[in-house]
C-alpha positions, 0 to 999 in steps of 0.5 A: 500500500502506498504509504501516503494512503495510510498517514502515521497514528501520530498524525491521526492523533494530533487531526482529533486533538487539533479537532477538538481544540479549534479556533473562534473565527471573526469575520469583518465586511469593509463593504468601502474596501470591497472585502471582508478581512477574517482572523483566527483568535484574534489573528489575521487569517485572509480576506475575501475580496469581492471588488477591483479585481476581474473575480473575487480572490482570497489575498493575503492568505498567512498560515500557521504563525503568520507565514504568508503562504500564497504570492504576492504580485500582482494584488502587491507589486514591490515584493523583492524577488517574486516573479511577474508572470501569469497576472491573472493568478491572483492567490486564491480564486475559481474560474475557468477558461471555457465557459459557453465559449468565454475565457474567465480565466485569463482575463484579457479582452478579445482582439479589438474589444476594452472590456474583459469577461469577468465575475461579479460580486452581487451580494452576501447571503452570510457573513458570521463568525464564531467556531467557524466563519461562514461566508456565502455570496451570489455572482455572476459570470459577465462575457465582454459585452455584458451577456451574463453566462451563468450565476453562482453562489458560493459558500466559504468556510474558514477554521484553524488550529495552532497547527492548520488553518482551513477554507472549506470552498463550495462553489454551486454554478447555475445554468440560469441563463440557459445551458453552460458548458465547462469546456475541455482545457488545463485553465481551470479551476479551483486556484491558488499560486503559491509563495516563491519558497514553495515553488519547485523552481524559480522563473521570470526573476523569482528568488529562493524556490525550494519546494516540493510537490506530492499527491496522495498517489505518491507521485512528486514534483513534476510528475503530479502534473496533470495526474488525477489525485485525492489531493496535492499538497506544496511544503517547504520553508517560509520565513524561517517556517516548514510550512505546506498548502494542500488542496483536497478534492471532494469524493462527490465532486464531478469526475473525483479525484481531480486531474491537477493543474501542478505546475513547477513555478507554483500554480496548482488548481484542482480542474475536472474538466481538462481531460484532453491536455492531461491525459491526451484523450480527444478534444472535448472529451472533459466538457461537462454541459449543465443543462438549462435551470440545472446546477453543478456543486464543487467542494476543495478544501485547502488546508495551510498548515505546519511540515508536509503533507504527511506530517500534516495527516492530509490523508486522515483528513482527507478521509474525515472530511469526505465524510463530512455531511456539512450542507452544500451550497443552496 
């Protein structure tokens, strides 16, 4: 058995311990600034930020002791030695790159048009703190010329330990503006760019990558690209810190395990839908159609916490949430 399927007693021991001791959440909306900043027992965790940028993203993202975990540029432009690619990964986000047709991923308007598709922020259902913060938001999902192509509404669970912080991600995509189509390509979907320590190699002038990469098969670095897994999880040292970020995907999620955008430079995104690009199956083979007035749910949990994956029992945790009967997205 790969041993990465059954993490050591120790670490099982200290998920139930750490479960047992979890942290009181605040959540404050700054409505002016377009976000709403959450702290852990009194320290700060991230911010949702629903304005001024083309979706909402989660920036800063720090993790046990205050490590920030997730990159900097391009939300923050004068951090020495981070790299300058890829603008549109912005920490922690969910788009995708074919939706009916219409790129949210990258961001950048069409040959001869100003305007970019982007996903809007309409409104806050929930905004409560306590054991666990709890945020839930309506969107929509605006092509260049301002057609709506969809709706979502999405549901943001924030929890931590001294060891771990948590965000329980659930995103349910309406097709009420007439059927949607996922569209079959590696741009997509759950995302989040990680600090350059973490990083398995440097590029575009970033400095100090050191990471590492393993999915819950075993496979490591480069080869978790495009591979399917339970989870993945990045680890190495920031600030002086072990520290690692891990993605899980949920059992009932279209398609699980999930086909991993992995990337060396520090992306990493769980993505149902790119079959043809990961596995060299036919164009088309991985778009999913929502039929009109239908819904699709998708639930990751990205979990920042101390040492890698196997010292932070991912696996165990994995297991314990599969089995989690929390509500989905209405």
């Amino acid at each position: 058995m790969n041993a990465l399927r059954s993490a050591p007693a120790a670490a099982l021991v200290a998920l139930i311990v750490a479960a047992a001791a979890r942290a009181d959440v605040a959540l404050e909306r700054r409505d002016a600034d377009g976000r709403v900043d959450v702290s852990i027992d009194g320290q700060p965790f991230t911010s949702y930020v629903f304005a001024g940028h083309k979706k909402p993203i989660l920036y800063p993202v720090l993790g046990p002791g205050g490590v920030p975990m997730t990159r900097s540029w391009p939300v923050e432009k004068d951090v020495a030695g981070e790299a300058h690619d890829h603008p549109h990964h912005e920490s922690v986000w969910f788009t995708h790159g074919k939706v009916n047709g219409v790129d949210f991923w990258l961001h950048r308007p069409a040959k001869g048009e100003t305007a970019t598709p982007r996903v809007e922020h309409v409104a806050f259902k929930a905004c409560e703190g306590g054991r666990d913060g709890v945020i839930e938001t309506e969107n929509r999902w605006v092509a260049a010329d301002g057609t709506v192509v969809c709706t979502d509404t999405r549901r943001i669970v924030f929890g931590g330990t001294p060891a771990a912080r948590t965000i329980d991600y659930t995103v349910t995509l309406r097709a009420d503006h007439g059927a949607v189509t996922l569209g079959d390509t590696k741009e997509g979907t759950m995302a989040l760019r990680v600090r350059t320590p973490l990083q398995l190699k440097e590029i575009d002038g970033s400095k100090g990558a050191a990471g590492h990469c393993v999915n819950s098969e075993g496979q490591r670095d480069a080869d978790a690209w495009g591979k399917a897994a339970r989870w993945v999880g990045y680890w190495g040292t920031v600030e002086g810190k072990d520290v690692g970020i891990s993605i899980l995907d949920h059992p009932k999620n279209l398609r699980h395990p999930a086909h991993w955008h992995a990337r060396d430079y520090g992306l990493f995104a769980a993505n149902p839908f790119g079959l043809h690009d990961f596995t060299g199956a036919p164009p088309g083979s991985g778009d999913h159609v929502i039929p009109d007035g239908g819904t699709l749910t998708l639930r990751y949990l990205l979990v920042f916490h101390e040492g890698d994956a196997e010292a932070a029992g991912i696996e165990p945790r994995w297991r314990a949430w599969s089995a989690d009967p929390a509500k989905d997205t209405p």
